[in-house]
N, C-alpha and C positions, 0 to 999 in steps of 0.2 A: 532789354538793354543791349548794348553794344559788345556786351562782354559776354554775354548768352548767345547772342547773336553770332559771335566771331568762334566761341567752341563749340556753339551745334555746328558751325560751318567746318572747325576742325574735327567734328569727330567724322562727318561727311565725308572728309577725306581721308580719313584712317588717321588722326594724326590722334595723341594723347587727349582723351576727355573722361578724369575720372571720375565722374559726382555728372550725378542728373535728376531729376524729375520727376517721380512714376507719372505722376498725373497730365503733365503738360509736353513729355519728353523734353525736353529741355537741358542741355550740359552746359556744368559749372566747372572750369577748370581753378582745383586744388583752394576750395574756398575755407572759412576759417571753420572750426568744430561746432555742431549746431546751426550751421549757415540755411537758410531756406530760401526756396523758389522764388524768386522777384518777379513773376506773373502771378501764383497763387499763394504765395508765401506759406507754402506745405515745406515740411523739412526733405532737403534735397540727399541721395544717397551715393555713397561709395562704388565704383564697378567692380567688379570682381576679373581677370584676369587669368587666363592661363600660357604658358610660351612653354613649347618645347624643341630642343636642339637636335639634329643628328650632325655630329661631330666627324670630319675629316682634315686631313692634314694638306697634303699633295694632291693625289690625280682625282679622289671623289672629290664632292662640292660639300660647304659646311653650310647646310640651313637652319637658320630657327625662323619659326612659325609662334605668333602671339592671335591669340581669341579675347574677345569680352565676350565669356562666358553669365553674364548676369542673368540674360534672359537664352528662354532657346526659340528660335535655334542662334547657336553661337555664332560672332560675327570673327573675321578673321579680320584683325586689325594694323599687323604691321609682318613682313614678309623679309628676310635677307636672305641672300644666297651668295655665296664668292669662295674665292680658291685659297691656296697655298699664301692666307693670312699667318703672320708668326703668332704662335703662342700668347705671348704677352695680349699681342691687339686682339684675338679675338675674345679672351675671357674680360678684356675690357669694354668690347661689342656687348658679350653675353649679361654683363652689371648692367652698362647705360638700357639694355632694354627690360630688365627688370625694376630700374629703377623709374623709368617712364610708365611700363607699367605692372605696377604691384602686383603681386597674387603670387602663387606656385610657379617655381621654374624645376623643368625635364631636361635630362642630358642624357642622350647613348654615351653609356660607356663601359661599352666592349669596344676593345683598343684605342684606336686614339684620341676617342672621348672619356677615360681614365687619364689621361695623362692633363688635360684640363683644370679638373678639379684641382691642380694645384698651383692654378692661377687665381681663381677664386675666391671672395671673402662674403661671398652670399651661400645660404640654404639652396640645395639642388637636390632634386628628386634624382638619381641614379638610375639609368634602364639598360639590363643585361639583355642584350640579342641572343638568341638560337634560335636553332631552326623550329621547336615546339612556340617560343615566345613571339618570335617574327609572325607565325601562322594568328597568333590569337591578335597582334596587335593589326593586321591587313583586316579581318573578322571585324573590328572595333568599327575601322576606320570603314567596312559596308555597310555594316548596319549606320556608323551617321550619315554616311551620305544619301543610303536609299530611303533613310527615315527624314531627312530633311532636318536636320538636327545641327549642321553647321555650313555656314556657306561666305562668300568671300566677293571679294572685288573684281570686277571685267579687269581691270590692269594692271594698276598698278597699289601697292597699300603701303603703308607709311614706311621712313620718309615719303611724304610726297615730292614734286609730281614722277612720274614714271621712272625709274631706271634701269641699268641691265640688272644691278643688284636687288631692284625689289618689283620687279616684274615676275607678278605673280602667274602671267599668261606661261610661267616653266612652268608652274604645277600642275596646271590645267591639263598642259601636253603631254607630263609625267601621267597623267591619272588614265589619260586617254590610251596609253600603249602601255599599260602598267602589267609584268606577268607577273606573282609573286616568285614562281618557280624560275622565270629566267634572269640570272643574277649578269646577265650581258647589256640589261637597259638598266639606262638612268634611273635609280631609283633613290635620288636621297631628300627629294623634297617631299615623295609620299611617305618615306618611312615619318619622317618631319611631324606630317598632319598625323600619320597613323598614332604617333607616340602623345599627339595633340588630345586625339578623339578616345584614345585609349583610357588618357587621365581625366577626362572627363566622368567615364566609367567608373571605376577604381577608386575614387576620393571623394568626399561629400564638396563640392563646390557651390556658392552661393549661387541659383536659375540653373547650374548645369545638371547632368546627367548622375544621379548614383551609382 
């Protein structure tokens, strides 16, 4: 149908498709309870989703990173990055993408990612940085990459189409001169994924990792 047709084409481009198919892969956006496939009329199922934030205020950059974690390896579906957003707009950034897409949401908060949470009127998983926890969550995020366990878009991920703020070609760049030890390079879109791939670990999510 044209309605299957239009959110396979939106999941294609990272945009919101929560409900699909196993059988025919196929996405249904947000159809009624019990809904089933209109090619095999198998019952169509829920994505599972995970987003996680690293929070800054002024001179870092504030990322969050969303996966559909359903199957693996996880797909990386929607991407922000931007600066010296006020308080208000960014915990109202942080809702509108958990409410696009459902699942578990992550936030660093050691310092200015505590002060967040009291913008908030969603469930948020807390992540306390140091230097023991930073090491384990860089650790997380080599094992999924060299395992092939999560992977992402050449450009740009949702919003579509490209822009400076979800041009994921930063993370790439980040990953590519990424030191953990050198705290002089960019690193706030890997810590992003790291705290992404960490909770994959860490939490029983539906296709993700134990």
């Amino acid at each position: 149908s044209a309605l299957l047709e239009q959110a396979q084409a939106d999941a294609l481009g990272f945009g919101p498709a929560r409900w699909w198919c196993p059988r025919c892969a196929l996405f249904a956006l947000a159809p009624e309870p019990g809904a089933r496939c209109e090619k095999c009329e198998r019952p169509i199922w829920p994505r599972d989703y995970l987003t996680a934030w690293d929070a800054a205020r002024s001179v870092d950059w504030m990322v969050g990173i969303t996966a559909d974690v359903t199957e693996t390896p996880a797909q990386i579906v929607a991407f922000h990055r931007f600066q010296k957003l006020p308080w208000p707009k960014a915990g109202a950034l942080i809702e509108e993408r958990a409410a696009a897409y459902p699942g578990r949401n992550r936030l660093d908060s050691t310092g200015a990612g505590d002060v967040l949470h009291g913008y908030l009127s969603i469930g948020i998983e807390p992540v306390l940085f140091s230097g023991k926890s930073k090491v384990e969550l860089v650790d997380s995020l080599t094992l999924a990459l060299e395992s092939g366990e999560i992977k992402g878009p050449s450009e740009g991920a949702y919003p579509y189409p490209v822009t400076e703020a979800n041009d994921i070609r930063h993370l790439w760049a980040e990953l590519a001169d990424y030191r953990w030890d050198d705290e002089a390079l960019t690193q706030d879109t890997v810590m992003a994924l790291a705290m992404l791939t960490h909770g994959m670990r860490t939490a029983r999510v539906v296709g993700g990792v134990a």
